[in-house]
C-alpha positions as CSV (number, residue, x, y, z in Angstrom):
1,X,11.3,-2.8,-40.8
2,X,10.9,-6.0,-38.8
3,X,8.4,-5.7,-35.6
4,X,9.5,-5.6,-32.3
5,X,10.4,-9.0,-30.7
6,X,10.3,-10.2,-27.6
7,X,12.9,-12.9,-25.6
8,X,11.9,-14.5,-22.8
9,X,13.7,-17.1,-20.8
10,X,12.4,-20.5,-21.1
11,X,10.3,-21.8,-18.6
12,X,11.0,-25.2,-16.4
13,X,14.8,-25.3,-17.6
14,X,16.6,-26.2,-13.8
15,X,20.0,-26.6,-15.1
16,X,21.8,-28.9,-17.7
17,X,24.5,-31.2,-16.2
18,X,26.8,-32.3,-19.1
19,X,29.9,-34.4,-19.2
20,X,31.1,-38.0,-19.3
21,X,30.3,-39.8,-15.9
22,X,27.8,-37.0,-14.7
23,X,24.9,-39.3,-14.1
24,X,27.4,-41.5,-12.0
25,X,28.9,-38.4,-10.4
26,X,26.0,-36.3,-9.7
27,X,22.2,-37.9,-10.2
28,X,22.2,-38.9,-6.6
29,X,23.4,-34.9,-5.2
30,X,20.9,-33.4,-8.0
31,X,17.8,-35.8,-6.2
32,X,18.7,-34.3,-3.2
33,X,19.0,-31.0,-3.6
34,X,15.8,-31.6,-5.1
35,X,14.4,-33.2,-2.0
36,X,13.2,-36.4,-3.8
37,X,12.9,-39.2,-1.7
38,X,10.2,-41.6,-4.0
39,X,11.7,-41.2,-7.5
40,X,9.8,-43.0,-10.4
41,X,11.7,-43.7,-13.5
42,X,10.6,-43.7,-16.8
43,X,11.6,-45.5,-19.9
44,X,11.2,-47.9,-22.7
45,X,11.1,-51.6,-22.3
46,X,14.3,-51.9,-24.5
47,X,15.9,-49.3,-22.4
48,X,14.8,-51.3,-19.2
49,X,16.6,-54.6,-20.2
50,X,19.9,-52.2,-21.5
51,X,23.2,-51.6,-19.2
52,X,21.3,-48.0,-18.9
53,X,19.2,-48.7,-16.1
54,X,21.4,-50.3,-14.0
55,X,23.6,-47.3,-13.9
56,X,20.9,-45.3,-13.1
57,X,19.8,-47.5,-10.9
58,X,22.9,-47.4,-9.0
59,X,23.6,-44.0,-9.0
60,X,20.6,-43.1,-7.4
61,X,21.7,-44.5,-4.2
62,X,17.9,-44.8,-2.7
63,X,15.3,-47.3,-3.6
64,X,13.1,-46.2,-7.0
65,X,10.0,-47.8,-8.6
66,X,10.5,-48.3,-12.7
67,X,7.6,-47.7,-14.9
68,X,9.0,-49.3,-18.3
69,X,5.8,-48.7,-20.1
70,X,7.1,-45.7,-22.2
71,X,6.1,-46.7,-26.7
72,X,7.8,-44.7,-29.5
73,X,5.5,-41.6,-30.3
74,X,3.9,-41.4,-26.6
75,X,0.5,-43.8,-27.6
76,X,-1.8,-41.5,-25.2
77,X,-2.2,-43.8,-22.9
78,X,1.3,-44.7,-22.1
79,X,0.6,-40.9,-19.8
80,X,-2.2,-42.2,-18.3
81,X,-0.8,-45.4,-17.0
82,X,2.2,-43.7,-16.1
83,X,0.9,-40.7,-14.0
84,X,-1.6,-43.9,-12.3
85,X,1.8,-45.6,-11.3
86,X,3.2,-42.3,-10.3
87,X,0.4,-41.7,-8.0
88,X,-0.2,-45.3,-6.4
89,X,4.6,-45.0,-6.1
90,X,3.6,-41.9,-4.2
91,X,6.7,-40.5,-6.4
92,X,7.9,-36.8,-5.6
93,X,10.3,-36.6,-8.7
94,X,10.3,-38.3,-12.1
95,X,13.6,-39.8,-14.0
96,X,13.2,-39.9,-17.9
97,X,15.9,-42.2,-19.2
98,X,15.9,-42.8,-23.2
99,X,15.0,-40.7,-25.8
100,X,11.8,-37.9,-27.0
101,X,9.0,-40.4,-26.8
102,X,10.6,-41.5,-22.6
103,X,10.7,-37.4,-22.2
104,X,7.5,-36.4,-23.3
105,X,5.4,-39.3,-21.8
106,X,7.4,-38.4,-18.7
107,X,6.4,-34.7,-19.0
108,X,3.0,-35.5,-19.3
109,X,2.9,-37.7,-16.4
110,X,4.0,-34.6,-14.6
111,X,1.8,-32.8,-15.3
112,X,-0.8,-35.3,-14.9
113,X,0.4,-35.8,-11.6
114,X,0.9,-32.0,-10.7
115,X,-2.3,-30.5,-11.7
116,X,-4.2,-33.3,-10.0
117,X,-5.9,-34.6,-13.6
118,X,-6.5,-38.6,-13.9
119,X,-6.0,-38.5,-17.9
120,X,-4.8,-36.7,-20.5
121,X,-8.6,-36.5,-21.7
122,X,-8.8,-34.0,-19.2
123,X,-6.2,-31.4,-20.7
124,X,-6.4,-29.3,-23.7
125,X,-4.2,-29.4,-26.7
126,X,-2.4,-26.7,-27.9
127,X,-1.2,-25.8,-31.6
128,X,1.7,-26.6,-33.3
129,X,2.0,-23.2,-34.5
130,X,2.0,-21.6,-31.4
131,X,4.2,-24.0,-28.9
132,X,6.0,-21.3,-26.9
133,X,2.9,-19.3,-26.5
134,X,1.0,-22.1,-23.9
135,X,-1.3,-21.9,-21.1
136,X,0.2,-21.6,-17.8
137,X,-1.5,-22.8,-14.5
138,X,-0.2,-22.4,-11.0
139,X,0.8,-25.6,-9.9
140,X,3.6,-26.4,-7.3
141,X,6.4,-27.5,-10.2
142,X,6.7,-31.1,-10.4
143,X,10.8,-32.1,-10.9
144,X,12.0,-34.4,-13.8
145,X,15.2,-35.2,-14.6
146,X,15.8,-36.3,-18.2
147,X,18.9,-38.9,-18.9
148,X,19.0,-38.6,-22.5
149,X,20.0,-41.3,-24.5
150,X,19.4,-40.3,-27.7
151,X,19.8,-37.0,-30.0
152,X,16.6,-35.9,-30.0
153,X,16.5,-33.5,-27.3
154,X,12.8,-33.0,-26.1
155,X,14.1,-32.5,-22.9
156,X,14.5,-28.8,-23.8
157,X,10.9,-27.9,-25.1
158,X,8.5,-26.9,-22.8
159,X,5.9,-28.8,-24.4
160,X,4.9,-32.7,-25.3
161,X,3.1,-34.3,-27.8
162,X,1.2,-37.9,-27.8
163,X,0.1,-40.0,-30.8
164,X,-3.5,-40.8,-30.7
165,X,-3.8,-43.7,-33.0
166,X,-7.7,-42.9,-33.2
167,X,-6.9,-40.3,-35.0
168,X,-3.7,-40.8,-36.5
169,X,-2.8,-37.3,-35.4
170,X,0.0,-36.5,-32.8
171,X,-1.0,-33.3,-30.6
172,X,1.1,-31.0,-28.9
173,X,-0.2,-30.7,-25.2
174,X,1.7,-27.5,-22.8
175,X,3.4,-28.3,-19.5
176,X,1.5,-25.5,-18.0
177,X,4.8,-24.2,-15.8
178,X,4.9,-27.0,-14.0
179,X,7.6,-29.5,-14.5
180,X,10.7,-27.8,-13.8
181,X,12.9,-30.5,-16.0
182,X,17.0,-31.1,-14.7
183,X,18.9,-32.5,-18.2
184,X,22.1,-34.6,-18.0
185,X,23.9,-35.4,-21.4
186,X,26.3,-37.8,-20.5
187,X,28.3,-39.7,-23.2
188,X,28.7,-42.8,-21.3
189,X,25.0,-44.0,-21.1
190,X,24.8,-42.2,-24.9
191,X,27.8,-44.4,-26.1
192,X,24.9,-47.5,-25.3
193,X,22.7,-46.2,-28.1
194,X,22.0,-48.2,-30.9
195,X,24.1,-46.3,-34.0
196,X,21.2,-46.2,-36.3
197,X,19.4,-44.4,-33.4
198,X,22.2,-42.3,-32.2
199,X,22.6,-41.0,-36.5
200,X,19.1,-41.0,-37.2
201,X,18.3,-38.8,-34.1
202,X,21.4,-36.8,-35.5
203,X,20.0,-36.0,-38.4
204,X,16.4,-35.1,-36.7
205,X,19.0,-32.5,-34.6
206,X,20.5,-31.3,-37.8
207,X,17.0,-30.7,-39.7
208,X,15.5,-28.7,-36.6
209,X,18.8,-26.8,-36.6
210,X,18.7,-25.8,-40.3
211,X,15.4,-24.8,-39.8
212,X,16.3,-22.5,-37.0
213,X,18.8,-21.4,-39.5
214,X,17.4,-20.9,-43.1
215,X,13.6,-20.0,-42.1
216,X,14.9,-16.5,-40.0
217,X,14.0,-13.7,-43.1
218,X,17.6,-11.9,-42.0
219,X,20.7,-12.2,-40.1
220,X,20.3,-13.4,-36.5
221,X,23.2,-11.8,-34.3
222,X,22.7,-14.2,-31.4
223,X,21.3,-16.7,-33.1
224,X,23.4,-17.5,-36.3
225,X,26.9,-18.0,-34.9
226,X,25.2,-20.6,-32.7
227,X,23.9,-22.2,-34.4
228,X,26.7,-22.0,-37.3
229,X,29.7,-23.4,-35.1
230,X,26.5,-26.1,-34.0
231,X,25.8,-27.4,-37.6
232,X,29.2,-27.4,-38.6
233,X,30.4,-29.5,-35.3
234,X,26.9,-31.7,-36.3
235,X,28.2,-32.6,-39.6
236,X,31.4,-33.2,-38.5
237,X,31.5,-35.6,-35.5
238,X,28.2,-37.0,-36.0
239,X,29.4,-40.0,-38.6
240,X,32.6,-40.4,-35.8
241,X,30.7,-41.2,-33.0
242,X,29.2,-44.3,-34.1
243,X,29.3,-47.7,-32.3
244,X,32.7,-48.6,-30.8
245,X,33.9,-45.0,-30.6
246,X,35.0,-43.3,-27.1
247,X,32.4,-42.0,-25.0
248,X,34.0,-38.7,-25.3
249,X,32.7,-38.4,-28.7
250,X,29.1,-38.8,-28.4
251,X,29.7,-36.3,-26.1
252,X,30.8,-33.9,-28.4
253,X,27.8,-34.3,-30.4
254,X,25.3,-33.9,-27.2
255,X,27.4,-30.8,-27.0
256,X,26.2,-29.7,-30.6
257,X,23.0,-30.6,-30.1
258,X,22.3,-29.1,-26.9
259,X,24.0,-25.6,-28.5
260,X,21.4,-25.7,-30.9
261,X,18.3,-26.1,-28.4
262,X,19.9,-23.0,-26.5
263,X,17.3,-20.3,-26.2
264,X,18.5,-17.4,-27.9
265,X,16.7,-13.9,-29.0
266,X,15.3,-13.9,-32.2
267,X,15.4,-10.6,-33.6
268,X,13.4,-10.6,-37.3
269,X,10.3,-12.4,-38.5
270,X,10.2,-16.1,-40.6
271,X,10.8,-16.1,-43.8
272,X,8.8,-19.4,-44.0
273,X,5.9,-20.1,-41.8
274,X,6.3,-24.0,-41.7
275,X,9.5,-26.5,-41.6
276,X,8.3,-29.1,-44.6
277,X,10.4,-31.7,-42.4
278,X,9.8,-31.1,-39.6
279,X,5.8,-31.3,-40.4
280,X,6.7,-34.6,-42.4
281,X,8.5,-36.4,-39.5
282,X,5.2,-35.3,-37.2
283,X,2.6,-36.7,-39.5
284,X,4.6,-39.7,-40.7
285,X,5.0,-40.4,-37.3
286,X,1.2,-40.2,-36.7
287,X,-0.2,-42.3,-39.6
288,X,2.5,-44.5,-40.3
289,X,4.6,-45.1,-36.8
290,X,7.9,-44.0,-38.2
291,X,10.6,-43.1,-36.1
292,X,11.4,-39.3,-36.0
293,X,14.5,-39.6,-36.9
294,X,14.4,-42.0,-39.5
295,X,11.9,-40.1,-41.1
296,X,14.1,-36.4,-40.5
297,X,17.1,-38.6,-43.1
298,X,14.2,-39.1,-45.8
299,X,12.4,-35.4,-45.3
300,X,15.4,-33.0,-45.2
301,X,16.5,-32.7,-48.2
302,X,13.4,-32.4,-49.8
303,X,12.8,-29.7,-47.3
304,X,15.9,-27.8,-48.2
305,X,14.1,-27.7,-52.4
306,X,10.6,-27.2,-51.1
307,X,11.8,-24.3,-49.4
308,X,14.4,-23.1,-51.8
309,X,13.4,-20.1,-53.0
310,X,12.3,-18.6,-49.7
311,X,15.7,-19.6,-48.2
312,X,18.1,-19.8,-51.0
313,X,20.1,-16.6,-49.6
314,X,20.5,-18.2,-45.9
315,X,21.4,-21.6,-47.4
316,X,24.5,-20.0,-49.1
317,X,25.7,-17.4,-46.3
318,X,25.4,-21.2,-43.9
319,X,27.4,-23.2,-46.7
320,X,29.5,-20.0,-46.6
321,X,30.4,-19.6,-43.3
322,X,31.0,-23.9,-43.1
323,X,33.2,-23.6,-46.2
324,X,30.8,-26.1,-47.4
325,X,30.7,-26.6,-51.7
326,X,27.4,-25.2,-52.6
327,X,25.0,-25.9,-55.2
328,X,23.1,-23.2,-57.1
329,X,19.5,-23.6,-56.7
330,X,19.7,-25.8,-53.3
331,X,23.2,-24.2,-51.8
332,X,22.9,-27.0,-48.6
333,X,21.7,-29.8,-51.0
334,X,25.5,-31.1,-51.5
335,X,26.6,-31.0,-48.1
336,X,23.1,-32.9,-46.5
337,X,23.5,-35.5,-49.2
338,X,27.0,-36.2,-48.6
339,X,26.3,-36.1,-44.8
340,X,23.5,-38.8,-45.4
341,X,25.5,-40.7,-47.8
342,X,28.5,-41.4,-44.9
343,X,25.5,-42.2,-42.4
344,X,23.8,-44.6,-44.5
345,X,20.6,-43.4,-43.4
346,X,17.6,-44.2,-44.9
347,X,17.0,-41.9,-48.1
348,X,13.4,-42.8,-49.3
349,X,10.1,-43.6,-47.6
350,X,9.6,-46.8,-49.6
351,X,12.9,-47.9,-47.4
352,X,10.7,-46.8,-44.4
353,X,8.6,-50.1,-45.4
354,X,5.8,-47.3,-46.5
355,X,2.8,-47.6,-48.3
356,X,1.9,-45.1,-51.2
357,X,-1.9,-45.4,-50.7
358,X,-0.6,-43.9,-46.8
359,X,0.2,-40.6,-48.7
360,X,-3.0,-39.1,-48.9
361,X,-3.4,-39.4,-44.8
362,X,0.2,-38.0,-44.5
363,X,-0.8,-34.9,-46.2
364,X,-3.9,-34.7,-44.2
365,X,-1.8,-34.9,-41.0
366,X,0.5,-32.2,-42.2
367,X,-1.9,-29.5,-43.4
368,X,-3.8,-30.1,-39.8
369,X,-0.7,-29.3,-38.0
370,X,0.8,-26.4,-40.6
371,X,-1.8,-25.2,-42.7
372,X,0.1,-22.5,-43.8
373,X,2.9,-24.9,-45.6
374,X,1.3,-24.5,-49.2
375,X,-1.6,-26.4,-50.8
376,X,-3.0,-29.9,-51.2
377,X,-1.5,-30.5,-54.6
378,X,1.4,-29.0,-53.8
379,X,2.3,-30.7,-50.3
380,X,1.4,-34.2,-52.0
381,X,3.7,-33.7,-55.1
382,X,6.5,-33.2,-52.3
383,X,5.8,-36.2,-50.4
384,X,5.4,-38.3,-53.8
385,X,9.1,-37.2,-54.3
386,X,10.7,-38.7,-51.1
387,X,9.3,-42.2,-52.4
């Protein structure tokens, strides 16, 4: 018999504005029901030089200061310059435009900013295993609106994560209750997105929600029609929507993705304790500055064996349910492979431009964050694979 559960609504979700044109249609009316007056955006320099910006820019309709400082993985002190510029802007309201690393380094300038710290030295990480159990603090919340680009989808987590290249470790850091975060998935800035970002980021949204999926010990009844319809809308429009395509089909796959970062109840318990891609893409990140979701195309599959016989029976009732052809010992192995195969994603790590002698630090990174996701030997053999 299963323990009791508990749902709780998550914290810091405002509201989710979703639909071509939104951003142009209703940034400027979501700032001002919001009262902010001295917005600071947030983003990439890439992003800063793309056709983005300047439709942010205009449909703001008010005068806004641009920190383009934001680096893939959130470098540490990307947040620390950041919440310096928001303080010296005097901003009242933050505007992440781009993808997961633009989100969380705008989350942790929030914070920052918020609970009246100069540097991220001054907070406290939190564990990987325990993300949705993190310290609150009472704090006035801080509002952020996240334009996302990309489908990586950070903008739903109530946490963010930097990459401390001292350590090669990325750690997971809470946003204490007090960003209260306003997401608009609109398919006309996502149609600007590079199409080995927009599929690679895919893929990063298909792994988390086959996670979501196969780790659950038994049938979810919120959860797993969901997330079902999710995958199976994933895998289908995901290799349609590339460069060139309508905007109205990249919004169909923010759609997806947002369906499965809806919070739901969870009934049962894990059958598996730890994600092996999802701990991959982390520490590969970490050590070796891969992309998330570049690194999600090589990891998956590999998660799908490592986890096999622990999920074997959820893998069939999903490929079930899709009407997906199945194999025996790996029942989603087919499918992910084909999916991968019509992305032309990368498959291997060696393709990443990795080196072998990185492995050992890899595995490190990845039993630091999950050490419950087997032993030494055995985490290293798995990695060895994906070369």
């Amino acid at each position: 018999m299963s323990p009791p559960s508990a749902y709780r609504n998550q914290q810091g979700l405002r509201a989710v504005i979703s639909g071509v044109g939104c951003v142009r249609e209703r940034l400027a009316e979501e700032l001002d029901v919001l009262s902010i007056r001295r917005p600071l955006i947030v983003c990439g320099a890439n992003l800063a030089r793309s056709p983005v910006l300047e439709v942010v820019r205009r449909a703001l309709g008010r005068p806004v200061v641009v920190f383009d400082g934001s680096r893939p993985h959130t470098p540490v002190e990307t947040v620390d310059r950041g919440a310096a510029e928001a303080r010296a802007a005097r901003a009242d309201g933050l505007i992440a435009v781009g993808g997961s690393s633009a989100v969380d380094c705008a989350k942790g300038v929030a914070v920052l900013v918020a609970s009246g710290r100069e540097s991220v030295a001054e907070l406290t990480p939190i564990s990987f295993e325990r993300l949705f159990e993190e310290p609150r603090e009472t704090h006035p919340r801080f509002p952020l609106l996240a334009v996302t680009t990309t489908l990586s989808f950070a903008e739903f987590l109530p946490f963010w994560a930097v990459r401390r290249g001292d350590l090669l470790r990325k750690l997971p850091y809470s946003d204490l209750d007090c960003v209260e975060r306003t997401v608009f998935l609109d398919g006309e800035l996502a149609a600007h997105t590079p199409q080995d970002v927009w599929f690679e980021t895919g893929v990063k949204a298909l792994d988390d929600a086959l996670s979501a999926y196969c780790r659950s010990a038994a049938p979810e009844p919120f959860l797993d029609p969901v997330l079902t319809n999710a995958i199976g809308q994933l895998v289908e429009w995901l290799p349609a929507s590339g460069t060139g395509g309508p905007a109205s089909l990249r919004q169909q796959v923010l759609t997806a993705c947002w369906m499965t970062k809806f919070t739901l109840p969870r009934l049962g318990a894990f059958a598996v304790p730890a994600w092996f891609s999802t701990t991959a893409r982390h520490s590969l990140g970490a050590v070796c500055a891969v992309p998330h979701g570049a690194a999600s195309c090589v990891a998956l599959p590999h998660a799908l064996r490592y986890h096999a016989a622990a999920t074997r029976s959820r893998q069939a009732a999903l490929a079930s349910a899709l009407g997906w052809k199945t194999s025996d010992e790996v029942p989603l192995e087919r499918a992910v492979d084909e999916l991968l195969d019509r992305l032309r994603t990368p498959r291997r790590l060696r393709d990443l431009g990795i080196d072998r002698k990185a492995l050992a630090e890899v595995v490190s990174a990845m039993l630091s964050e999950s050490p419950k996701l087997g032993s030494e030997e055995t985490v290293l053999r798995a990695c060895e694979e994906m070369f």
